[in-house]
N, C-alpha and C positions, 0 to 999 in steps of 0.2 A: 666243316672240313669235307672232303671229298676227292674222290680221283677223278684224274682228266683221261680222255682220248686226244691226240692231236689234230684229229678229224671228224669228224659225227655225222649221224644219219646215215641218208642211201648215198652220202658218197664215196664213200668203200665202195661200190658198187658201178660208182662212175669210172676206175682204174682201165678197164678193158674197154672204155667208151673212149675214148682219147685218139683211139687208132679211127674212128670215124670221124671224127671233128676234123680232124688234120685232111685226111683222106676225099670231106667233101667240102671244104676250105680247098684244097687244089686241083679239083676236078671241077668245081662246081661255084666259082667267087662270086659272090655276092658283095663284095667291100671293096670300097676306094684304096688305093694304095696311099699309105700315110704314114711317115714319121714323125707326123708333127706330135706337142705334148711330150717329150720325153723326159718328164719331170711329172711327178705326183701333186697334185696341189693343195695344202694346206688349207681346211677349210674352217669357219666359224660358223659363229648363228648368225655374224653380217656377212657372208659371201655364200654360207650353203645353200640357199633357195635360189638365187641366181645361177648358180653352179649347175644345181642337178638338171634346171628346167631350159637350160642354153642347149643341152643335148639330147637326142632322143632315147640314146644308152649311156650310163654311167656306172662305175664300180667307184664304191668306197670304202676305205680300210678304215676300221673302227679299234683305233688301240689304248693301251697303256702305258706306263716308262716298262711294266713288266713283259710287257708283250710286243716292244715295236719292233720293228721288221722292215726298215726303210730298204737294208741293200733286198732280200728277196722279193719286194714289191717292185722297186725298179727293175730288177732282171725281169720280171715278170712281165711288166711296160715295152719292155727290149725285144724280148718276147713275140708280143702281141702285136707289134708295131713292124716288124720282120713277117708277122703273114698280112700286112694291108690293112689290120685293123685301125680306127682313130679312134676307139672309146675311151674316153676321158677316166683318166683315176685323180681319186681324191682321198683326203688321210683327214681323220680326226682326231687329236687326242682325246679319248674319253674321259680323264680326267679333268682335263682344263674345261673341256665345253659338255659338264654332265648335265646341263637339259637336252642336247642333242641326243646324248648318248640314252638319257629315260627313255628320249624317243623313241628313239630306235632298236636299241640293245637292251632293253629292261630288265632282264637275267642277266648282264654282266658276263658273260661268256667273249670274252676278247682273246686274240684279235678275231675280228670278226667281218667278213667281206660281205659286201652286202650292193644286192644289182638294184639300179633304180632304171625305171623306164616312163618318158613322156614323164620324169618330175616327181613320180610316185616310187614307194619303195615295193618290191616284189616280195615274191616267198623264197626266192634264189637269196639264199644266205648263208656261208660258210666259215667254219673255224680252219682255214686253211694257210701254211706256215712256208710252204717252198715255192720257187719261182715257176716250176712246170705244171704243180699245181693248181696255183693261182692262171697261168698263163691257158691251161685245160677249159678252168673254168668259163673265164674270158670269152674265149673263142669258142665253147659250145654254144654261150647264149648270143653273140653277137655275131647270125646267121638266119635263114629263115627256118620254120617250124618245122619242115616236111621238104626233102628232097626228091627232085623228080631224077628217077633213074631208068636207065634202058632195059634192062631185065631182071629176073630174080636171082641169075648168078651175082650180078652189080651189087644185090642188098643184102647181097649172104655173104660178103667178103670183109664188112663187120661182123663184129663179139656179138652184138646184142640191138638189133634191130627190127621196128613193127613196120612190116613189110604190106603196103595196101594196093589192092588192083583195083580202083576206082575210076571214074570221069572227075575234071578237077571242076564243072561245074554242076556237082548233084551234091546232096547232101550228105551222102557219104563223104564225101571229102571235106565238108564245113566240120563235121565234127571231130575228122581227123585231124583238122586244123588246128580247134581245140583245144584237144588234149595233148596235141603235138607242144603248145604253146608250154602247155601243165610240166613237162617232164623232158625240159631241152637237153638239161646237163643230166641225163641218165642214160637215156634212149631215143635211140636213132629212127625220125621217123621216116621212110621212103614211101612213094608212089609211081606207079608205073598209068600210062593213062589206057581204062579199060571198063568193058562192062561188066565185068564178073560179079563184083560188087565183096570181093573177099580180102580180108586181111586176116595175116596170120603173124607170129611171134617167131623170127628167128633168132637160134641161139649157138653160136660158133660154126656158121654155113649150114644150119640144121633147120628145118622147120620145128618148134616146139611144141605150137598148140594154135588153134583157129578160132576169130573169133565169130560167137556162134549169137552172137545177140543181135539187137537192133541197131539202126543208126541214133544212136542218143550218145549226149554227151557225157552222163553219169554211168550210164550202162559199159560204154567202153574204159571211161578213167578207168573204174574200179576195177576191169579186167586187166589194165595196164598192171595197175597198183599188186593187184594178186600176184600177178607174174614177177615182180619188183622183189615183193618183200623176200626176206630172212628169217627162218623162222622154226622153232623144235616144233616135234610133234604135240598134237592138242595132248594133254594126259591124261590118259583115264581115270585116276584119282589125285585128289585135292592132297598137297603136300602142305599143312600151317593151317594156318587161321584165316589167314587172306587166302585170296582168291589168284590161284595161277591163270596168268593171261600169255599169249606164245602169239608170234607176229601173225600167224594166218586168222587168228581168232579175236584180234587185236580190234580192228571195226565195229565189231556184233557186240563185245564184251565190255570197251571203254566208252562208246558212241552210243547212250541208251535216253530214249523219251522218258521215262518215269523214274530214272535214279539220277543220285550224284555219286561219281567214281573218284575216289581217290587211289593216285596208281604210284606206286615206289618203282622205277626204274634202279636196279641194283647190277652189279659185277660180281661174280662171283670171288674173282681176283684180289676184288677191292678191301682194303681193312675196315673202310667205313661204312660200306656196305655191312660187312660181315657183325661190325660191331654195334649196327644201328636195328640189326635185325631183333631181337628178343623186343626191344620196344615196338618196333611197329606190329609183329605179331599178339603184342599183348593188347594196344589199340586195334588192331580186329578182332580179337575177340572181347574185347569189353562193347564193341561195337557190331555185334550179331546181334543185337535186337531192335536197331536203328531199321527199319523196313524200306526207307530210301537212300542209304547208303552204303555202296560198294567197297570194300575195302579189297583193293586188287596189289601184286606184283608181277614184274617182267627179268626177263635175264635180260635185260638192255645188252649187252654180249653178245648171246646166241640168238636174239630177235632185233630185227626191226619191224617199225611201224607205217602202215601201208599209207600212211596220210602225214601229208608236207607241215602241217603244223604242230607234230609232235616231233618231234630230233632231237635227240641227247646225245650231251659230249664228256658229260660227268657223273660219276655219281658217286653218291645216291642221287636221285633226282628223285621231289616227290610232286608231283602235276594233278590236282584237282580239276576236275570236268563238272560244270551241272548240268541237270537236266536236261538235255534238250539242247545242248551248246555242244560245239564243236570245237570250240578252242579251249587249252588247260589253261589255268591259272598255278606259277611257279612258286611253291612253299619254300620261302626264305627264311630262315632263322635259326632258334634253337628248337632239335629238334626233338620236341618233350610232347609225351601225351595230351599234355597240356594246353599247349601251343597247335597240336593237331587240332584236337577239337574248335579251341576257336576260331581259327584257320575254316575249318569245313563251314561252321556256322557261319562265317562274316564273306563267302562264297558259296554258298549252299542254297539248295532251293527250300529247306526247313531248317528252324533250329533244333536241336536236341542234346540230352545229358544222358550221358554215358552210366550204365547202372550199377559198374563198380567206381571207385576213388581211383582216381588215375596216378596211383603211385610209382608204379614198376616203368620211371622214365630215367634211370638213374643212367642208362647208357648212354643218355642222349647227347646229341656231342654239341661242338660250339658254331656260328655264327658260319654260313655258309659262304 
């Protein structure tokens, strides 16, 4: 069991970005004027791969009978097709076509929008429900990475835009290209053409912060990324058993070479959160003498995560990381001491036994 958000990730975040999609959609068109497609098309595992790779953008809705959403996807369409766009949408039902849906939607988090480019699926994917939402998304990513503007008044008259004074052929600019590409539907990327060689973070016609590093392309993500998250203060002492993680601290603490992390994303709000808790605290501490692994949690609430492949829309969520890996692996089932443990071992970079009996899993609830 568990509770939903209607939206997850950084895109809470994307709300005040909408006014720049639109704003450089009509200053700035880059798209053929189209109405064609006004109709979502029904896709299988004999028409999906033709589908995706016929166009070089494509949106598709990933649902259920409990989750479809045909009239908000078509307004959506109406939408998107009213500012010049022709990117193709397509609908699956995840039920009927679930090898598609393994594929793609392995956590079962439906409905679920999901951008494909040049045939391949991206990290643009959304649990999103209304027609302006949908239609936001859309037209952030179907545009180019980086807008050329005439001054810095121009880039400050977005919410939330990284403002760069570069030449567009040095390499300051290739790697603003980038990361521009990393973070379409968040952040607004501008360029004015210039030798300065400075970019800085505007935020509501403000300069925020400059960035002071190299031209590399991890050195600026992550400065994006910082500026991005959501997130409590780090806290000066450990509240439980587990390990308190806060979105600034979130990289450094889940992201580690020599451990495997197991991280509970929880709500405070939540009941199943609330009532899952005595258990996982009592699996960290049966699990303090385990030397490579983490037993962490997050206010999934009051944080977000600086990195595209962790986003939660539910919870509890509990996301195991090994070693040295960058992507979680999502713990399905029941959720009993029991079940953790073999969970970390049959994902883990060691196996190990826990040095109490793993009794105190009586809370644990049913089938996610």
């Amino acid at each position: 069991m568990e509770c939903r958000w209607t939206c997850g990730g950084h895109w809470a975040a994307f709300t005040g970005f909408s006014t720049f999609i639109i704003a450089a959609l009509v200053v700035f068109p880059t798209m053929s004027e189209a109405r064609i497609g006004m109709t979502a098309t029904a896709l299988t595992e004999s028409n999906f791969d033709s589908f995706v790779k016929k166009s070089d953008k494509v949106l598709i809705d990933f649902y259920d009978d409990a989750h479809r959403n045909d009239k908000e996807l078509e307004a959506a369409l109406r939408i998107v097709r009213d500012f010049g766009s022709g990117i193709p949408f397509g609908k699956i039902d995840a039920t009927a076509e679930s090898s598609l849906a393994q594929r793609f939607v392995p956590e079962g988090h439906l409905p679920q929008l999901m951008w494909f480019l040049h045939g391949e699926a991206t990290q643009y994917h959304r649990t999103l429900r209304d027609s302006k939402s949908i239609s936001d998304f859309v037209l952030a990513l179907d545009r180019d990475p980086v807008i050329e503007v005439s001054n810095e008044e121009e880039a400050s008259a977005y919410s939330r835009t990284v403002f760069a004074q570069v030449r567009r052929r040095s390499e300051w600019y290739k790697v603003l290209e980038v990361v521009a590409a990393k973070h379409m539907d968040t952040v607004g990327f501008t360029m004015i053409e210039s030798g300065k060689d400075n970019i800085t973070w505007i935020l509501n016609g403000t300069d925020a912060a400059t960035y002071t590093g190299k031209a590399n392309v991890d050195e600026l993500d992550k400065w994006v990324r910082s500026l991005l998250v959501k997130s409590e203060p780090i806290p000066e002492q450990q509240d439980g058993d587990s390990i308190i993680v806060v979105g600034s601290s979130f990289e450094d603490m889940v992201i580690r070479p020599d451990k495997d992390v197991f991280l509970m994303v929880y709500a405070p709000w939540c009941g199943f959160s609330r009532k899952f808790f005595k258990t996982w605290e009592t699996f960290a501490r049966q699990a303090v003498s385990v030397s490579h692994l983490v037993v962490a949690k997050i206010d999934g609430d009051a944080n977000t995560s600086p990195l595209q492949e962790f986003q939660w829309n539910a919870f509890p969520a509990l996301l195991f990381v090994k070693a040295g890996e960058h992507k979680p692996v999502v713990f399905k089932g029941n959720r009993t001491i029991e079940n953790l443990v073999k969970f970390a071992n049959e994902h883990g970079s060691r196996k190990f036994e826990l040095t109490e009996t793993p009794i105190e899993s009586g809370e644990a609830l049913s089938e996610l």
